[in-house]
Biopython code that builds the backbone (N, CA, C, O; Angstrom):
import numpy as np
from Bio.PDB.StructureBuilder import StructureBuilder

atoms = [
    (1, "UNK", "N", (0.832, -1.206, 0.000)),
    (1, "UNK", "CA", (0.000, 0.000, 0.000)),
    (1, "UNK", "C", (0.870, 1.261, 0.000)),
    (1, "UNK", "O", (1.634, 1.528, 0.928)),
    (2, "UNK", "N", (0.678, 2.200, -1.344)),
    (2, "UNK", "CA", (1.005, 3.696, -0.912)),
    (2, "UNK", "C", (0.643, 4.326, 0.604)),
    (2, "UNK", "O", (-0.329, 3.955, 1.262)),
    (3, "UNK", "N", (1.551, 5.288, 1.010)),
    (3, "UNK", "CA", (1.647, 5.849, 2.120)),
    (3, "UNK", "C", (0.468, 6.959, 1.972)),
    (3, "UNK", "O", (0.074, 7.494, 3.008)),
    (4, "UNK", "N", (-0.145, 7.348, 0.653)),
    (4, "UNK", "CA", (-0.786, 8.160, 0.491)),
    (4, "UNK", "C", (-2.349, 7.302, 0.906)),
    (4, "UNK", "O", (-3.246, 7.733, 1.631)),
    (5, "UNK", "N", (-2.293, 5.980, 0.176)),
    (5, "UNK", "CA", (-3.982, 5.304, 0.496)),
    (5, "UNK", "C", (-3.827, 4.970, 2.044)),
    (5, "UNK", "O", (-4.900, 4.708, 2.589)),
    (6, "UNK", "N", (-2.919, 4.936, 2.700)),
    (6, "UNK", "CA", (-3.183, 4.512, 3.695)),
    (6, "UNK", "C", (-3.478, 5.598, 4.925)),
    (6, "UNK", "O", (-3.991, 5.319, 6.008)),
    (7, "UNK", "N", (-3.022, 6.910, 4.478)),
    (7, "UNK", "CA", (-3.401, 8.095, 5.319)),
    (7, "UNK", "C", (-4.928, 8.284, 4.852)),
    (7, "UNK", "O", (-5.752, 8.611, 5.706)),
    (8, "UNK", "N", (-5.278, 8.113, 3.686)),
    (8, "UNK", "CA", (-6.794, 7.963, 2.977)),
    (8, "UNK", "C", (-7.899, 7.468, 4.350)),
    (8, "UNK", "O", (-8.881, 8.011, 4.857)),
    (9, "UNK", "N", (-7.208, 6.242, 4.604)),
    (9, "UNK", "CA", (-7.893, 5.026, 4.779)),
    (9, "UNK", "C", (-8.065, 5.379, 6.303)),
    (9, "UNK", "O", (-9.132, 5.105, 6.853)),
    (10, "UNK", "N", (-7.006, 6.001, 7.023)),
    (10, "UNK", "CA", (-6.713, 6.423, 8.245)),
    (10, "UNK", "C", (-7.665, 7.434, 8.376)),
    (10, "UNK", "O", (-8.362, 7.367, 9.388)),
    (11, "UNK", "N", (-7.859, 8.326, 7.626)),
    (11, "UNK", "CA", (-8.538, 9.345, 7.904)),
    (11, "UNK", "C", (-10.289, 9.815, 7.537)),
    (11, "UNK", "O", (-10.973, 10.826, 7.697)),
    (12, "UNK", "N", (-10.519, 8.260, 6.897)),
    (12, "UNK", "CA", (-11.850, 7.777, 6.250)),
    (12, "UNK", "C", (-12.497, 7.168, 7.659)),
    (12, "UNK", "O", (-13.647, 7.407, 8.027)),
    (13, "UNK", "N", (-11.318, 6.141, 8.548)),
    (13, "UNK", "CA", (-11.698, 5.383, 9.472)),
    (13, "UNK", "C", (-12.015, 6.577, 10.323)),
    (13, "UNK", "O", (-13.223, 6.691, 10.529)),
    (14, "UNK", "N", (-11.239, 7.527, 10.891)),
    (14, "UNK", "CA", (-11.723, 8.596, 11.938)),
    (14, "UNK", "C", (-12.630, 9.221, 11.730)),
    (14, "UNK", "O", (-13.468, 9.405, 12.613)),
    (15, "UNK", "N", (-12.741, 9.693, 10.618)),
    (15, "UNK", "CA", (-14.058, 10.472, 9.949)),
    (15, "UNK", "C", (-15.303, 9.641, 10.174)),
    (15, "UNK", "O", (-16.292, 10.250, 10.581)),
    (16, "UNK", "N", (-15.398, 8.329, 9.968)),
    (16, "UNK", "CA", (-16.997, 7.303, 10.483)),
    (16, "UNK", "C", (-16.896, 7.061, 11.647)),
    (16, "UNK", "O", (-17.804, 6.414, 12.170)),
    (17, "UNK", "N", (-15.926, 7.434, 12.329)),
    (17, "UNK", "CA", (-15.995, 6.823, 13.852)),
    (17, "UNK", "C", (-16.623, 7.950, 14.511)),
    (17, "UNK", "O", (-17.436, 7.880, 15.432)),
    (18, "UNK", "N", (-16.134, 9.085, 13.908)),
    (18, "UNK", "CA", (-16.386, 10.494, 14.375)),
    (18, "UNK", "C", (-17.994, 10.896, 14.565)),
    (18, "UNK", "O", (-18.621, 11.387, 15.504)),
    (19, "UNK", "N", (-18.395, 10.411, 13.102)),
    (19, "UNK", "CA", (-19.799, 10.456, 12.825)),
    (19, "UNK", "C", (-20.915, 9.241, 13.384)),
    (19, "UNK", "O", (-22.143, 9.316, 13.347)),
    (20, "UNK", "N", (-20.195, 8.271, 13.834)),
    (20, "UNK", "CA", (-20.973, 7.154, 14.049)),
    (20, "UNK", "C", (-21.150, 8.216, 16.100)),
    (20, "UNK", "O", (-22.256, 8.595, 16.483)),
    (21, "UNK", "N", (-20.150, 8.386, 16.773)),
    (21, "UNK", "CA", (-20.047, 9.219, 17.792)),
    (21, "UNK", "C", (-21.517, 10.161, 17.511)),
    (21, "UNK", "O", (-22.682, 9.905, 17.813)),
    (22, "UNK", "N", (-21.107, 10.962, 17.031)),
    (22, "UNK", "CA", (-22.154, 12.081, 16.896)),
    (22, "UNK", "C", (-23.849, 11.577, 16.676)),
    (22, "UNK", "O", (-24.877, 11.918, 17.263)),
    (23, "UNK", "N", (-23.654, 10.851, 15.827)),
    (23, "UNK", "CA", (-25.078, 10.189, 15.926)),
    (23, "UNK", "C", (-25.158, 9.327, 17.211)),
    (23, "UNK", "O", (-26.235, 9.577, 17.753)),
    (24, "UNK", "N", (-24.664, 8.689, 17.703)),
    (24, "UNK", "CA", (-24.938, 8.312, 18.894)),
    (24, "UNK", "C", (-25.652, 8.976, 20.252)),
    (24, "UNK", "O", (-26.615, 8.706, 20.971)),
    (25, "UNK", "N", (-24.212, 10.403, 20.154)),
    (25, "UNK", "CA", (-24.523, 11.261, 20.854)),
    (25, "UNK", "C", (-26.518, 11.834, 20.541)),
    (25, "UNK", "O", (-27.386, 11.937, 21.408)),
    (26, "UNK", "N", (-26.646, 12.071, 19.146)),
    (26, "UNK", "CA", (-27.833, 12.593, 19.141)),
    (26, "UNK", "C", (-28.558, 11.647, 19.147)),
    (26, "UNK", "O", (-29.468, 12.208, 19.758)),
    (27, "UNK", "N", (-28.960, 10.590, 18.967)),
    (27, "UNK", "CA", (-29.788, 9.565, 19.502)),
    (27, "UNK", "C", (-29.862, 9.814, 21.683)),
    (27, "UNK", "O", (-30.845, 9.888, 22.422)),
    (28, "UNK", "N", (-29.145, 9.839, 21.837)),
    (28, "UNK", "CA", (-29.233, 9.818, 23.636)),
    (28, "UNK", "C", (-29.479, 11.180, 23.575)),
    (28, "UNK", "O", (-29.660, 11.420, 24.769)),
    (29, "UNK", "N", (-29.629, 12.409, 22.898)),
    (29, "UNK", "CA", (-30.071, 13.514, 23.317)),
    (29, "UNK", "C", (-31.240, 13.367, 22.923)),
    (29, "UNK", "O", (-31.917, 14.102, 23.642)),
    (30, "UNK", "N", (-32.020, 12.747, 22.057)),
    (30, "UNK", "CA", (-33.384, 12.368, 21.310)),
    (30, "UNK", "C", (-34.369, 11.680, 22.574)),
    (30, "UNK", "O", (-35.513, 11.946, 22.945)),
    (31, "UNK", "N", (-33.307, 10.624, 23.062)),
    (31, "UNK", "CA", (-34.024, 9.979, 24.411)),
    (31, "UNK", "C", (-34.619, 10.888, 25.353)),
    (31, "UNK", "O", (-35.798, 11.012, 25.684)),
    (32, "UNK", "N", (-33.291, 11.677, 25.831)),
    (32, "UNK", "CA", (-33.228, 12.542, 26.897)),
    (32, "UNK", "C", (-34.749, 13.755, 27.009)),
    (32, "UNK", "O", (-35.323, 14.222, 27.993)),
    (33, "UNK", "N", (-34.993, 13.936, 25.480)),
    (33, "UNK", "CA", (-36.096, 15.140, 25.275)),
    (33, "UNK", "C", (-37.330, 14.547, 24.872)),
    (33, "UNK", "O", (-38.156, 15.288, 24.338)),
    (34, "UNK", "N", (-37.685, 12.963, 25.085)),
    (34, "UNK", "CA", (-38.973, 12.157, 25.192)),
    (34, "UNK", "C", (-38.676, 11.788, 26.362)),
    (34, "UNK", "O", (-39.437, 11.050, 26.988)),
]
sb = StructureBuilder()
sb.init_structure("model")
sb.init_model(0)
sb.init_chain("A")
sb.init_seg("    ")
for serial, (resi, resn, name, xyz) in enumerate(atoms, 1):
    if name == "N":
        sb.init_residue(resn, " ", resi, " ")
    sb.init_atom(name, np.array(xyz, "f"), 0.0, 1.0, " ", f" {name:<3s}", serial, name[0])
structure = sb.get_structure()
């Protein structure tokens, strides 16, 4: 693997983890306000 796909790949993985977080987060704030 290029050093370039793999910073890709690195920074694809943080980016869905990031977002999978955030939706999480707003799901338990969704709870919180029912």
């Amino acid at each position: 693997m290029k050093k370039g796909q793999t910073g890709e790949l690195q920074t694809a993985t943080k980016l869905s983890s990031r977002i999978q977080f955030l939706l999480l987060n707003f799901q338990i704030s969704n709870l919180q306000i029912w």
